[in-house]
C-alpha positions in Angstrom: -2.5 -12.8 -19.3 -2.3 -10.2 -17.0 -2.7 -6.1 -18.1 -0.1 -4.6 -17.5 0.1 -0.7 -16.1 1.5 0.2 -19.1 -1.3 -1.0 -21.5 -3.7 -0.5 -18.2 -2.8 3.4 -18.7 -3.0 3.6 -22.2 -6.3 1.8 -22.6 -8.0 4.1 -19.5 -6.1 7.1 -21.5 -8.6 5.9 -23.9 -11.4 6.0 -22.2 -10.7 9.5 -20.6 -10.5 11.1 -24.1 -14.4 10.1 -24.6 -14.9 11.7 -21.0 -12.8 14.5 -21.6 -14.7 15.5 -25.4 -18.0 14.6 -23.7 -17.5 17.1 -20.8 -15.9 19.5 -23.2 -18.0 18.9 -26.6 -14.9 18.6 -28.1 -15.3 16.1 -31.6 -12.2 15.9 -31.8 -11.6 14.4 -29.2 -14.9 11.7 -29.9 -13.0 10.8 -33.2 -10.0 10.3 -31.8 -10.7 7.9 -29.3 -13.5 6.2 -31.1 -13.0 4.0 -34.3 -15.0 5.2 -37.2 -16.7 2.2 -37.7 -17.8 1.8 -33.6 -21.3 1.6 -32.5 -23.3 2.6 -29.3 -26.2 0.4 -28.2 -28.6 0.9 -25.2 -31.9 2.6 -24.6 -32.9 5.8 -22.5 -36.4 6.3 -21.2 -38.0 3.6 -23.3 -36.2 4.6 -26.5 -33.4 2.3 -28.6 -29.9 4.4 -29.5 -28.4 1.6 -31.7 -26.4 4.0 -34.0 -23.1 4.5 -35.7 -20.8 6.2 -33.2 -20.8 9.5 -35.4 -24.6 10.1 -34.5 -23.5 10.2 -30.6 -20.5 12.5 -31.7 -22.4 14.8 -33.4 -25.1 14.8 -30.6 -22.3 16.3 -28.5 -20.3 18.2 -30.9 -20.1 22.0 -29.5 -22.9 20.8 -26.6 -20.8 19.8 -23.6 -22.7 17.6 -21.2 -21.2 19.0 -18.0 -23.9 21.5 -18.4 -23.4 22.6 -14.7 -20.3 21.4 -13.5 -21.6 18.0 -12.1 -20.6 15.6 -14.3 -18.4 12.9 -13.0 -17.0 9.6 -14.6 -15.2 7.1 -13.2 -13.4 4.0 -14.3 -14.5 0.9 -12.3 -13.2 -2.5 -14.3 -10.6 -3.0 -17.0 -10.0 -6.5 -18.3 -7.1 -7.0 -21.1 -6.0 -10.3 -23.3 -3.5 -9.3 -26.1 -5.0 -6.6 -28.3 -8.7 -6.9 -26.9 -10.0 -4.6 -24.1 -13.1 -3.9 -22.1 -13.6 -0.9 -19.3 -16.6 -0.2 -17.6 -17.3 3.3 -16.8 -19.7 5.3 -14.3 -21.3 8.8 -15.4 -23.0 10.9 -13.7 -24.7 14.5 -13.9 -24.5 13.9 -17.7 -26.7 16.6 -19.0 -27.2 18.0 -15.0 -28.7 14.7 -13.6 -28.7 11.9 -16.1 -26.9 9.0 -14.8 -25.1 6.1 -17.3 -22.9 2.6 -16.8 -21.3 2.6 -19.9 -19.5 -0.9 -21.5 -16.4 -0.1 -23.8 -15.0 -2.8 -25.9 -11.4 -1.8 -27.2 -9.2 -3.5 -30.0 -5.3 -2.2 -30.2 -4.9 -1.5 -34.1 -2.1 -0.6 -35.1 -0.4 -0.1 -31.9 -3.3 2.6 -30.8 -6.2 1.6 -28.5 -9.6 2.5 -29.8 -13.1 1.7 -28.6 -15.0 0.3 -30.8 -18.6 -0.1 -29.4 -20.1 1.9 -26.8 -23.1 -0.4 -25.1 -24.8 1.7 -22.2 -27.8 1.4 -19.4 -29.1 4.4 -18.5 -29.1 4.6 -14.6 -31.1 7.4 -13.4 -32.1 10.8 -14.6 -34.0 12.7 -17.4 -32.5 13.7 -20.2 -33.1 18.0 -21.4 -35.7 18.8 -23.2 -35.3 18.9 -27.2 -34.3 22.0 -27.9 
């Protein structure tokens, strides 16, 4: 079955709130786009981030990464059957210069898409210093 625009838009409107409260450190907007139960999987300079989704959120929370006004994302592949969703997205200047591919898997509950696991490869970049 094809995706329609319709559910195209609203599954990418999605999406966009995890840009927009990453960009912004805005919580919020994390929670709202993320299922509470979600997970985010992949590894950064040799070291695993398997975690509940509420460890990434609070990472950001009140620490926008567009740290410098380079951070980009872009939506490159979104595949749709019924209530199940996937969208591949392309950051970069995370943190400055830090570089991701991130793989979203999506599940319409309740009539509202939400991501529910967050699987990333880190592409390029080092991360800031702990502070």
């Amino acid at each position: 079955m094809a995706t329609t625009a319709q559910e195209s838009d609203q599954i990418t409107r999605t999406v966009d709130l995890y840009v927009e409260g990453c960009r912004e450190g805005d919580a919020a907007k994390l929670r709202e786009a993320f299922h509470p139960d979600a997970r985010m999987w992949g590894s950064m300079l040799g070291e695993r981030y398997d975690e509940p989704i509420a460890e990434m959120i609070a990472m950001v929370d009140g620490k926008p990464v567009d740290v410098d006004g380079s951070y980009q994302a872009r939506v490159t592949a979104v595949e749709q059957t019924e209530d199940a969703a996937s969208v591949v997205l392309v950051e970069e200047g995370f943190w400055g210069s830090v570089s991701f591919v991130d793989y979203f898997d999506l599940a319409r509950i309740d009539g509202t898409w939400k991501i529910v696991n967050k699987t990333f490869a880190h592409t390029g970049g080092e991360p800031p210093a702990p502070a």
